[in-house]
C-alpha positions in Angstrom: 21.1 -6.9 0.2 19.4 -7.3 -3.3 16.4 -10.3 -3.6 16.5 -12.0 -6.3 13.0 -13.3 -8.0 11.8 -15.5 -10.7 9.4 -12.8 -11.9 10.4 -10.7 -14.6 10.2 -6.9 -14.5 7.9 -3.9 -16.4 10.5 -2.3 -18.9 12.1 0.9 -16.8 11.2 4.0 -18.4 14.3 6.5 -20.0 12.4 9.5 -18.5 9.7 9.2 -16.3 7.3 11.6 -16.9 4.2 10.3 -14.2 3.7 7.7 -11.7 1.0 5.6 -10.6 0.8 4.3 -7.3 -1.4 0.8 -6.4 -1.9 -0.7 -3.6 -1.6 -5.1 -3.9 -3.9 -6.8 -1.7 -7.3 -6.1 -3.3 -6.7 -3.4 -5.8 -3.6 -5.0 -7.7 -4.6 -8.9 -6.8 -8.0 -9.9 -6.4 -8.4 -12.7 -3.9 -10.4 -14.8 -5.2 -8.2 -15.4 -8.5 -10.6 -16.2 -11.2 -9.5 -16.6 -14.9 -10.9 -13.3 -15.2 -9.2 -11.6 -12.6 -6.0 -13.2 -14.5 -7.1 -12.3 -18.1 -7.7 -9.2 -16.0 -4.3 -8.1 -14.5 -2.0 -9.5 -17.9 -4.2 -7.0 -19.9 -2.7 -4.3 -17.6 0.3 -5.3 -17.6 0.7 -5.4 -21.5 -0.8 -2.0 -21.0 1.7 -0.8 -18.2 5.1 -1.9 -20.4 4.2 -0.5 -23.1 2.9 3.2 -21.1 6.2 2.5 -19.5 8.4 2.1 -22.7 6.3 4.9 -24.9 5.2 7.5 -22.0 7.3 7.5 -19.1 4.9 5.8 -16.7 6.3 4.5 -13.5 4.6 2.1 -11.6 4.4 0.7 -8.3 2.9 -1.6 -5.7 2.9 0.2 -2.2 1.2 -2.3 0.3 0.4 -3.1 4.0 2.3 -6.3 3.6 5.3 -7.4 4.0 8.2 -8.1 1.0 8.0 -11.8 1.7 4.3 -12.0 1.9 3.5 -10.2 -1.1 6.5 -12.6 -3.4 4.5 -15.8 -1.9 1.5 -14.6 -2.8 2.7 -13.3 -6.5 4.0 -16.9 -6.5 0.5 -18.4 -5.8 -1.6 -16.2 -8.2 0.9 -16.7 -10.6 2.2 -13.2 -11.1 4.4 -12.8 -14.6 6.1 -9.5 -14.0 6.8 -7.0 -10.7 6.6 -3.3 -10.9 9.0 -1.0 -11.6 9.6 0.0 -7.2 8.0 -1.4 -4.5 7.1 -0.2 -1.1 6.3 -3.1 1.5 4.8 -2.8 5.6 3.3 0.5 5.0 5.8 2.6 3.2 9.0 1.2 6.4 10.6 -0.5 3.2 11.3 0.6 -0.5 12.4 -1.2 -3.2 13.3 -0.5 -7.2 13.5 -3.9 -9.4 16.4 -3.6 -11.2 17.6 -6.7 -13.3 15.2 -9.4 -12.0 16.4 -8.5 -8.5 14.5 -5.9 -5.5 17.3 -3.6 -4.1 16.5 -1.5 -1.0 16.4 2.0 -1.7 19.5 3.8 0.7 17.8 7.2 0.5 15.0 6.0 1.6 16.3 3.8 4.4 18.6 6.9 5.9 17.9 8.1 9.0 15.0 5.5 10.0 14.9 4.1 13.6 15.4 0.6 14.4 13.1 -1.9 14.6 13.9 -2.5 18.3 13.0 1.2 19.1 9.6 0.9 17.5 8.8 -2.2 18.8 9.7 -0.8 22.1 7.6 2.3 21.5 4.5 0.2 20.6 4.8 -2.2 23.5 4.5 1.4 25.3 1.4 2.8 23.6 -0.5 -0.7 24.3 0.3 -0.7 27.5 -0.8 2.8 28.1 -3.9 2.3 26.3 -5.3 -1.0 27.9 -4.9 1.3 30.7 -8.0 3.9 29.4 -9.8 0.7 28.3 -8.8 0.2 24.7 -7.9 -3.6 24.1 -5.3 -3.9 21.2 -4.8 -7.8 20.0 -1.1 -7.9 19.0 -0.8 -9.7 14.7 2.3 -12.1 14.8 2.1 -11.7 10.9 5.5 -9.5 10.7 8.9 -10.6 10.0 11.6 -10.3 12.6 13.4 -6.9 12.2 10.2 -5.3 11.0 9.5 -1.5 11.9 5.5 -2.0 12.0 4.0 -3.2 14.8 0.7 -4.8 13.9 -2.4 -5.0 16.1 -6.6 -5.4 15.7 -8.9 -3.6 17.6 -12.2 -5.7 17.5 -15.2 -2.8 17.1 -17.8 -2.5 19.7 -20.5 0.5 19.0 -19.7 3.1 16.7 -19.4 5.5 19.5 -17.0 3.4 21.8 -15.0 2.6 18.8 -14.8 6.6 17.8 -13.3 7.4 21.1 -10.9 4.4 21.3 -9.4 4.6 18.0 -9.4 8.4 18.9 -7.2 7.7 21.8 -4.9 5.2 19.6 -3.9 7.9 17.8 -3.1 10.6 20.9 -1.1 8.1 22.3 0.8 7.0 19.7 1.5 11.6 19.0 2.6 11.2 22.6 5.1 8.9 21.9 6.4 10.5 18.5 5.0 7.3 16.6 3.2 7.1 13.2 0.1 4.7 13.3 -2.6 3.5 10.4 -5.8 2.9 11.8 -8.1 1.2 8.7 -10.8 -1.4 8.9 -10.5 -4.7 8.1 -10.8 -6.2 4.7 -11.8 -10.1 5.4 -11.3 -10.2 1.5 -7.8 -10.2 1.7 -7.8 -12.6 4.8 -8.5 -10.3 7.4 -10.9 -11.3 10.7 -14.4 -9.6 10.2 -15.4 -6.7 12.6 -12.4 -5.1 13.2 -9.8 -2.7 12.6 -5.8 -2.9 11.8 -3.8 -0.8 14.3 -0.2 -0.3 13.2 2.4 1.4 14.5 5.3 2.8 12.5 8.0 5.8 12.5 6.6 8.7 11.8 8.4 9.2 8.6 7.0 6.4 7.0 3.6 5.7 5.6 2.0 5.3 1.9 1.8 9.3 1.5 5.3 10.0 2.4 6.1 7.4 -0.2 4.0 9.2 -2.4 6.1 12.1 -1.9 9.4 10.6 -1.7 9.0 8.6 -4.8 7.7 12.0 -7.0 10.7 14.1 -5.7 13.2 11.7 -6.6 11.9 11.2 -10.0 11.1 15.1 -10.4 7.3 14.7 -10.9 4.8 16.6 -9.5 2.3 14.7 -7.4 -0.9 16.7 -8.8 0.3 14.6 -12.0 0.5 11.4 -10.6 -2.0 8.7 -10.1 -3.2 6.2 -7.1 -5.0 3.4 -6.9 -6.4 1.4 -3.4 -9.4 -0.3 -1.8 -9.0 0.3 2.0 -8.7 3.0 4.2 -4.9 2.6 5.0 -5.2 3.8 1.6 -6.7 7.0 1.8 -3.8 9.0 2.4 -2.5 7.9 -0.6 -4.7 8.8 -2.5 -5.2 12.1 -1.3 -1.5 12.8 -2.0 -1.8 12.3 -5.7 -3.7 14.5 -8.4 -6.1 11.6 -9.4 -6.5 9.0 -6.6 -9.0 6.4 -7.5 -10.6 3.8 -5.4 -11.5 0.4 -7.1 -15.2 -0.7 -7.3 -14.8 -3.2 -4.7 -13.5 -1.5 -2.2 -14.4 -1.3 1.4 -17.4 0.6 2.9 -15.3 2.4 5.2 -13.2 3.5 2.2 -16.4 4.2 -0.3 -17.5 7.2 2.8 -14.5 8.5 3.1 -13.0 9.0 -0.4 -15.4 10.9 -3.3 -13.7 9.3 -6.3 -15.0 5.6 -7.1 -14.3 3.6 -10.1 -17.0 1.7 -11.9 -14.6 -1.1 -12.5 -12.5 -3.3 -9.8 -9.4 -4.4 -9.2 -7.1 -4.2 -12.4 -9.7 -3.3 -14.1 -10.4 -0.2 -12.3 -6.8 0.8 -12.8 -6.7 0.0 -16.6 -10.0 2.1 -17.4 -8.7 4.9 -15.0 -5.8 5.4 -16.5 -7.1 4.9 -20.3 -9.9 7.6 -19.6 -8.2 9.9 -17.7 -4.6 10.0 -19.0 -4.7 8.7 -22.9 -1.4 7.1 -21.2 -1.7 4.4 -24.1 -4.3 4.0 -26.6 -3.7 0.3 -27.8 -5.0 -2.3 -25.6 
């Protein structure tokens, strides 16, 4: 079923000819939401309708959170306009905003477990794991029906935490389940000194929407852009031709990923695109 919004919506392009790819929490809204920060993000989106109108530019918020979390917090910070698609609980939901409503994309739902097998799954893989030593502490932050199952592992040493989140992810191959392993970002409201743990099909995840959302459009994803702050994001933007991560993201992220922008937040992804792309030349 469609959900409707009060927001409005970026202008869909008539051919789409790249697309750029954000993460929300931290890259697309900062936080803190100073005047700025809002000056900020309506400067980019100006910039995005009219990229989207003149040069086929496609853009999308693909998040960690869920579709209800991320409307209440656009709510909140006062959000004018959605993107044009939108891909909720790590890539397990996808949604194009089509006259001021979010309707699930079929193709992309086809042929995805159930919630109640994943669940079942996950309740496996922490069982096993408590077992070899490795305490998972389940996050009650999900909606019912939701097909990622969300725990923290609290780090210890940097050795015992390279061997346990090593063993997360053999147990969850065993048991033919996806997981994101990422540390925390107490910016966006996360506990400090710890990592995210969530489980998932295996189908799903922010590359494969990466890759889904190129095919269907026909673009190549060496020509497409991504933007994040974490390292659930990583994938991401290893998937893409020009993956970018914002000034202020996380440590873990800035050793793992060579590309850093100068700027954060929107700011990072209005630059990046101006200086790399010539998407739009007005501001």
């Amino acid at each position: 079923m469609p959900h409707s919004t009060d927001l409005g919506a970026l202008p869909v392009p008539r051919t789409v000819r790249t697309v750029v790819f954000s993460d929300f929490d931290e890259t697309y809204l900062a936080h803190a939401g100073t005047p700025g920060h809002v000056r900020s993000r309506r400067r980019l989106e100006s910039y995005l309708a009219e990229a989207g109108a003149r040069q086929g530019v496609l853009f999308g918020w693909v998040t960690g959170s869920s579709l209800d979390s991320v409307l209440r917090k656009a709510g909140t910070h006062g959000l004018r306009v959605l993107p044009h698609f939108l891909a909720c609980s790590l890539g397990t939901e996808l949604y194009t905003v089509r006259d001021g409503a979010l309707r699930p994309d079929p193709g992309w739902q086809r042929g995805l477990p159930d919630s109640a097998h994943i669940a079942a799954l996950a309740e496996q893989a922490v069982r096993e794991l408590r077992l070899r030593g490795v305490p998972l502490v389940p996050q009650h932050n999900r909606p019912p029906g939701t097909k990622v199952i969300s725990h923290y592992y609290y780090a210890q040493d940097a050795e015992r935490d390279a061997r346990h989140l090593a063993l997360v992810g053999q147990v969850a191959e065993s048991l033919s389940l996806g997981v994101s392993l990422s540390r925390c970002s107490p910016a966006a409201g996360d506990p400090e000194n710890c990592y995210d743990v969530d489980f998932l099909p295996p189908a799903c995840g922010k590359r494969r929407i990466v890759e889904y959302v190129c095919r269907a459009h026909g673009v190549d994803p060496a020509d497409a852009f991504a933007f994040g702050d974490s390292g659930n994001d990583l994938e991401m933007l290893a998937a893409v031709g020009r993956g970018v991560l914002v000034g202020n993201c996380t440590e873990e992220a800035r050793s793992r990923h060579p590309r850093v922008s100068a700027w954060s937040h929107t700011d990072a992804i209005f630059y990046e695109l101006r200086k790399e792309s010539g998407i739009c030349e007005s501001e």
